[in-house]
C-alpha positions as CSV (number, residue, x, y, z in Angstrom):
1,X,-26.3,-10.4,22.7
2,X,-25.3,-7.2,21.3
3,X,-23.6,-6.9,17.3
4,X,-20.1,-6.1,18.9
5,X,-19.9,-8.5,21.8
6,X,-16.3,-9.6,22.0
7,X,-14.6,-7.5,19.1
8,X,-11.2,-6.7,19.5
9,X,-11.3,-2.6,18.3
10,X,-7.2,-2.6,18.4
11,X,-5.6,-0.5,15.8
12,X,-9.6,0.5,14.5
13,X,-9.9,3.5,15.7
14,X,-7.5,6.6,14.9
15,X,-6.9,7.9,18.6
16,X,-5.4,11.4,17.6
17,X,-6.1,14.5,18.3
18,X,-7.9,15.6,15.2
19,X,-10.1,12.7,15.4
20,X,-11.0,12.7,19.5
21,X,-11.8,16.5,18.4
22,X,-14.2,16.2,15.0
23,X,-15.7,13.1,15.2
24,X,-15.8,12.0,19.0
25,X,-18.5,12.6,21.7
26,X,-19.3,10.6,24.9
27,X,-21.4,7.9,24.7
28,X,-24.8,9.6,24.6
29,X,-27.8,8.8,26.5
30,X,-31.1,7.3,25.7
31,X,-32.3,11.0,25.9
32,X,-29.8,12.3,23.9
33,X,-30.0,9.5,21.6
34,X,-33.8,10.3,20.9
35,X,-33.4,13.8,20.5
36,X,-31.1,13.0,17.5
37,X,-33.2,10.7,15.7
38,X,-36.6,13.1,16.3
39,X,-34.0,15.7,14.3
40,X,-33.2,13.5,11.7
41,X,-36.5,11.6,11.7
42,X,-35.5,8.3,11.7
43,X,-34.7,5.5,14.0
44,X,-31.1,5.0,14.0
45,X,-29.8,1.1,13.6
46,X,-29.6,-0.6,17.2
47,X,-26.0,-1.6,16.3
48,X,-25.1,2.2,15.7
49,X,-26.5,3.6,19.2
50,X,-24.1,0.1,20.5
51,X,-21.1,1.1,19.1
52,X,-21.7,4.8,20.0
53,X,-21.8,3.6,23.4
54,X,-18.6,1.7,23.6
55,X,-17.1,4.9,21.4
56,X,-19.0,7.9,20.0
57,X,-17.5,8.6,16.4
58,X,-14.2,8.6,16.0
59,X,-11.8,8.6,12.6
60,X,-11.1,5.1,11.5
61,X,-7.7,3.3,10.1
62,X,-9.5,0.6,8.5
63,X,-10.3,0.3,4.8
64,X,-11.2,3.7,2.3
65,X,-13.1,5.3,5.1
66,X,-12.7,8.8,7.1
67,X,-14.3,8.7,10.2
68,X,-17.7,7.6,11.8
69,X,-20.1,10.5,13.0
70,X,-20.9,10.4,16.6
71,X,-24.3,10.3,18.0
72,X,-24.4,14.0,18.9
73,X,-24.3,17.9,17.9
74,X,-21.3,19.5,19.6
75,X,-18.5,17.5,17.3
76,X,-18.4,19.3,14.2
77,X,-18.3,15.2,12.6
78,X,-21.1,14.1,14.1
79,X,-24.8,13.3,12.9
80,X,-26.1,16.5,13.8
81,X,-22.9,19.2,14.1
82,X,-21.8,21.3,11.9
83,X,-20.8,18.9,9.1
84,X,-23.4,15.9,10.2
85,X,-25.6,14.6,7.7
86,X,-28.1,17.6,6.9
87,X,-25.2,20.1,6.0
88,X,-24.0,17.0,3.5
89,X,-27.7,17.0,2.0
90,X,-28.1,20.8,2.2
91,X,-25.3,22.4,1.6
92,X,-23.1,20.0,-1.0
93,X,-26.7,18.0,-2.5
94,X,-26.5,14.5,-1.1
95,X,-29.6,13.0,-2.0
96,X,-31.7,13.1,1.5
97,X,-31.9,9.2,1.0
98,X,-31.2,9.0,4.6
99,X,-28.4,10.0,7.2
100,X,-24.9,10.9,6.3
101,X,-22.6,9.1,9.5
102,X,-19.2,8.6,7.8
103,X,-17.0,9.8,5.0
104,X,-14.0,9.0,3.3
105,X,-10.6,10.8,2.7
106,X,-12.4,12.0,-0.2
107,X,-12.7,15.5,1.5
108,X,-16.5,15.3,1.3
109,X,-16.6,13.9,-2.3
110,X,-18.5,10.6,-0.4
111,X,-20.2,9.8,2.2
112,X,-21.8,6.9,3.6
113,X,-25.0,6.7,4.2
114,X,-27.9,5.1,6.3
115,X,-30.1,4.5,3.3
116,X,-33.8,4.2,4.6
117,X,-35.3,3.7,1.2
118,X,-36.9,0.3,1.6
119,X,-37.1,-0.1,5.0
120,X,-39.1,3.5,6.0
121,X,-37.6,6.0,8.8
122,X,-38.2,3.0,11.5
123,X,-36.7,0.4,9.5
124,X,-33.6,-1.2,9.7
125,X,-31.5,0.6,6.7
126,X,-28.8,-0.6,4.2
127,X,-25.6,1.2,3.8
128,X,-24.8,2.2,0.9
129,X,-21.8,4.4,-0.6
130,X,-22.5,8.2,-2.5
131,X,-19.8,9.7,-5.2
132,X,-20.7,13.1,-5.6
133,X,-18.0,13.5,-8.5
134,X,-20.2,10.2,-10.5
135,X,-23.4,12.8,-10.2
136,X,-24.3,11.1,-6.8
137,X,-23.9,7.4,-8.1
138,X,-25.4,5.1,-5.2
139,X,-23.5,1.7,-4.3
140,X,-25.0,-0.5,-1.7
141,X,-21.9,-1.7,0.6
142,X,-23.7,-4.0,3.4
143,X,-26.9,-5.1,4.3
144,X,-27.3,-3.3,7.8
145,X,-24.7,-1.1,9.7
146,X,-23.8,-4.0,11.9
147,X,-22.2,-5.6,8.9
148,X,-20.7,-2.4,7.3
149,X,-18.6,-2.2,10.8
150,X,-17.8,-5.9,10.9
151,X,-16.6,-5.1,7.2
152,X,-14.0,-2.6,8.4
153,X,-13.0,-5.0,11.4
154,X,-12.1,-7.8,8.4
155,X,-10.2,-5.5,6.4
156,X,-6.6,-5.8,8.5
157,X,-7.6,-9.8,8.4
158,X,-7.7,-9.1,4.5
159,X,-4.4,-6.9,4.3
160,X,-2.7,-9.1,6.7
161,X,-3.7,-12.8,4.7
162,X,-2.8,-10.7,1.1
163,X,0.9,-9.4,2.6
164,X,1.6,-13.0,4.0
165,X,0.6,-14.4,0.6
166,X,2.9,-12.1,-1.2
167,X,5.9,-12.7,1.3
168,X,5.9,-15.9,0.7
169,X,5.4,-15.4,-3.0
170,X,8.7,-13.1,-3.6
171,X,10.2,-15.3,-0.8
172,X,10.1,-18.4,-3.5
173,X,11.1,-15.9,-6.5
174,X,14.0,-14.8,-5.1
175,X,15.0,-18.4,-3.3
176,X,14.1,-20.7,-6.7
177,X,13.2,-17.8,-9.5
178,X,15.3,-18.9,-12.5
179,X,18.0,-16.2,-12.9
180,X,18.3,-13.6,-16.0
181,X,20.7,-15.1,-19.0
182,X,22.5,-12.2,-18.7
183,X,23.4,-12.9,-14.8
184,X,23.6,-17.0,-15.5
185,X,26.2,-15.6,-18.3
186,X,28.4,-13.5,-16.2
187,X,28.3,-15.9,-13.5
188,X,29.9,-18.3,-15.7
189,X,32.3,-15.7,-17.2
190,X,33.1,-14.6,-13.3
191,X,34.4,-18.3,-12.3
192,X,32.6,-17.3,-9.2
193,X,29.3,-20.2,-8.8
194,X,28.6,-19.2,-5.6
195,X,27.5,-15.7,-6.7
196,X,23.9,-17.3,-7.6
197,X,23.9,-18.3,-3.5
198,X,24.9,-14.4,-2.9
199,X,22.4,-12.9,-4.8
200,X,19.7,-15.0,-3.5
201,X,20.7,-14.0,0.3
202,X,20.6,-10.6,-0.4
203,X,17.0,-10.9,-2.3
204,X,15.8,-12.9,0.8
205,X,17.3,-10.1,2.7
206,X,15.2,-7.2,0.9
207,X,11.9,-9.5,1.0
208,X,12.2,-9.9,4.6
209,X,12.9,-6.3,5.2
210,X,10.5,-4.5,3.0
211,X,7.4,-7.4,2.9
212,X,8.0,-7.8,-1.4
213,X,10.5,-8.1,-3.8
214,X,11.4,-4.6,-5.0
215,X,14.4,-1.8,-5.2
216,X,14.7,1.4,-4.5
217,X,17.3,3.6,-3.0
218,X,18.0,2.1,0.2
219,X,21.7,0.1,1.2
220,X,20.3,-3.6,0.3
221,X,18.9,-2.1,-3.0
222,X,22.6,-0.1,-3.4
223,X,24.3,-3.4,-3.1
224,X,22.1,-5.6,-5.3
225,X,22.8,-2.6,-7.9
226,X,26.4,-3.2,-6.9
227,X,26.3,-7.0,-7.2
228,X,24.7,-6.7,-11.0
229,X,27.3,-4.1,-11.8
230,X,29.8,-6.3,-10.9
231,X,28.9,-9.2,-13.1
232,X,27.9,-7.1,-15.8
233,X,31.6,-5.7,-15.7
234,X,32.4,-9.5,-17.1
235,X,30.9,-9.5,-19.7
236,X,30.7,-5.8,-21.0
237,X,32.8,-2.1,-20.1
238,X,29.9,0.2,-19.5
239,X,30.3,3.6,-21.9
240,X,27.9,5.4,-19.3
241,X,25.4,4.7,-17.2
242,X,22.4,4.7,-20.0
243,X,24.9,1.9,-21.3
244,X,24.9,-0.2,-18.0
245,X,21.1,0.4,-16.9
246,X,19.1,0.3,-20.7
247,X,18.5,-2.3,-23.1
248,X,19.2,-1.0,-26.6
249,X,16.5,0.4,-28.8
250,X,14.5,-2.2,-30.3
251,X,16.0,-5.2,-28.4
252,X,14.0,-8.4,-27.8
253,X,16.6,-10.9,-26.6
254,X,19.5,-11.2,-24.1
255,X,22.3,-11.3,-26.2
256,X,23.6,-7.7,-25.0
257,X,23.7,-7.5,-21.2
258,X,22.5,-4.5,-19.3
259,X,21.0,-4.3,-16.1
260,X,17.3,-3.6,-17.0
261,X,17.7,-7.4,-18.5
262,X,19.5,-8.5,-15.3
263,X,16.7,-8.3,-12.9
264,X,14.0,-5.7,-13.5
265,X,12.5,-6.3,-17.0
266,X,11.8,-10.4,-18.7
267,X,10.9,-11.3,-22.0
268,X,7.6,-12.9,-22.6
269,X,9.4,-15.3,-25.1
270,X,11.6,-16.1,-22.4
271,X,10.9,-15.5,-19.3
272,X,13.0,-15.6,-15.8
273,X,12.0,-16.0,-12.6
274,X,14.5,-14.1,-10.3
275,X,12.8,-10.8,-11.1
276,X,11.4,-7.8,-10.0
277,X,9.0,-7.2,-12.7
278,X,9.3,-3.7,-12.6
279,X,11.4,-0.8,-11.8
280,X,12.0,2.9,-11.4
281,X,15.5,3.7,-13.6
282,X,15.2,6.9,-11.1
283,X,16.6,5.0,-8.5
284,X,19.4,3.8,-10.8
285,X,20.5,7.3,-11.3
286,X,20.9,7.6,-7.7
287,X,22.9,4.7,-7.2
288,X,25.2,5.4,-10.1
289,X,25.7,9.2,-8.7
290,X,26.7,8.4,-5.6
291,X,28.9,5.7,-6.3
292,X,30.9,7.6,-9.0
293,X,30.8,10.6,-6.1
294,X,32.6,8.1,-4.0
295,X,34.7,6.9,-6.9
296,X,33.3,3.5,-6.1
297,X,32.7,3.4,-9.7
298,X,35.8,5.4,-11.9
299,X,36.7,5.9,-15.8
300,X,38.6,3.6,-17.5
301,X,39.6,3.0,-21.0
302,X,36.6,2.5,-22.8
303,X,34.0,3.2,-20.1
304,X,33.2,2.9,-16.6
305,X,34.1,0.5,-13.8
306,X,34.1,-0.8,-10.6
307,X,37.9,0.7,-8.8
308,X,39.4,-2.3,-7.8
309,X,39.7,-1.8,-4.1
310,X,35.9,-1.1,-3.8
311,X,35.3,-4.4,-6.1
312,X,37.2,-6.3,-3.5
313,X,35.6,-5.1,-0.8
314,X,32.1,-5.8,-2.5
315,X,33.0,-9.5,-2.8
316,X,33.9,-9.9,0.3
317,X,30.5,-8.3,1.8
318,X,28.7,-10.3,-0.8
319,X,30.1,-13.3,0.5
320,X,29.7,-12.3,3.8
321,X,25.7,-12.8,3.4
């Protein structure tokens, strides 16, 4: 039974052009497959000359890795090309520990390598990882270069289970997250309850869409912007924008409202749960520009408001959700 029997390689290997060019061969034969290992003087794993026969090298989306050499000469990636394992050991001072067959996007700052230390040249090797910028530091990765590959293989199971896990994570923030003082405040001074069911739609909405709970400069993000705005506008007149998006200097409660306390930042003395924790004011300035471009947002006495046409219109899409 061979180490890859029944592996699904779908999204594994990196089918373009650069890669099928540097790093790909065909699948080499037992002759060619000796020649190599009489060049580099060891006996290559049994899993390696497997794989190389169901695909010679290739670059590889999985986990912090580049590409795997191919079994060959002619690809300037492979074991024994032009960048193949001795030009790694010759030329940029590898220790010659055993054979270079895959780097990272590092370009050439680490390699992995078939590490023959223990086992002698007809051993089965470890794999272990080299950091030329830590002076050469060695890091054993996996046992044998069956497992290093099967290690890759789990990584989208890994990514997959950790973005389902934070889905449902944000999901339950923005669904039964306590909201801000500030917005439970303007909420009551709005007359407007079912504003706490709007504001949750649209968070559900941006979870959905993006995979987390986070905003940027995209139209959900604009209107959640919009939807704070609004219910900070009844409880304060924004002077400016720095007056609407910043807490003041040396504040530690919620007493005066501003959008940084409305969803984005929580105090550890009393925390909320319908938060982002964390944000980039950056993509407040955007907002702000282009709704004051639009004169979404105009002067009034005192500050800066919603016009009333466009704060119509915003209920009515809020409510809409």
């Amino acid at each position: 039974m061979g180490a890859f029997d029944g592996v699904d390689w779908a999204g594994f290997w990196d089918d373009g052009d650069y890669s099928r060019t540097t790093y790909t061969e065909p699948a080499p034969s037992d002759t060619l497959v000796a020649e190599i290992e009489a060049e580099l003087g060891v006996r290559l794993p049994a899993a390696y000359v497997e794989l190389a026969r169901l695909r010679n090298g290739g670059g590889v989306e999985r986990g912090w890795i580049g590409g795997i050499y191919a079994i060959g000469r002619t690809a300037r990636h492979s074991l024994c090309g032009a960048a193949g394992s001795a030009f790694w050991q010759q030329e940029w001072g590898y220790p010659a520990i055993g054979v270079c067959f895959a780097d990272t996007p590092s370009a050439g700052h680490e390699q992995y390598v078939l590490d023959y230390r223990d086992c002698g040249p007809g051993g089965e090797p470890r794999v272990v990882h080299v950091d030329q910028e830590r002076d050469y530091a060695i890091t054993p990765v996996a046992d044998d270069f069956a497992a290093f590959v099967r290690g890759l293989l789990a990584v989208e199971d890994d990514e997959e289970a950790e973005a389902a896990e934070q889905l449902a994570d944000d999901l339950d923030t923005v669904q039964h997250g306590t909201l801000s003082p500030v917005v439970q405040r303007a909420i009551a001074a709005a007359g407007v309850p079912e504003a706490e069911r709007w504001i949750r739609r649209l968070g559900e909405r941006i979870v959905r869409d993006k995979g987390f709970f986070a905003l940027h400069a995209d139209p959900q993000s604009f209107l959640m912007y919009d939807a704070m705005f609004w219910l900070y506008g009844h409880l304060a007149t924004a002077t400016s924008r720095d007056d609407f998006v910043h807490r003041a200097e040396g504040q530690t409660g919620y007493d005066r409202p501003c959008y940084e306390l409305m969803v984005p930042t929580t105090f550890v003395a009393e925390p909320y749960g319908f938060t982002t924790a964390g944000w980039a004011p950056g993509f407040l300035d955007d907002w702000w520009d282009h709704r004051t471009e639009a004169e979404a947002i105009v002067a009034v006495d005192g500050g800066f408001r919603f016009a009333p046409a466009y704060a119509t219109q915003l209920v009515r899409v809020l409510g809409a959700l």
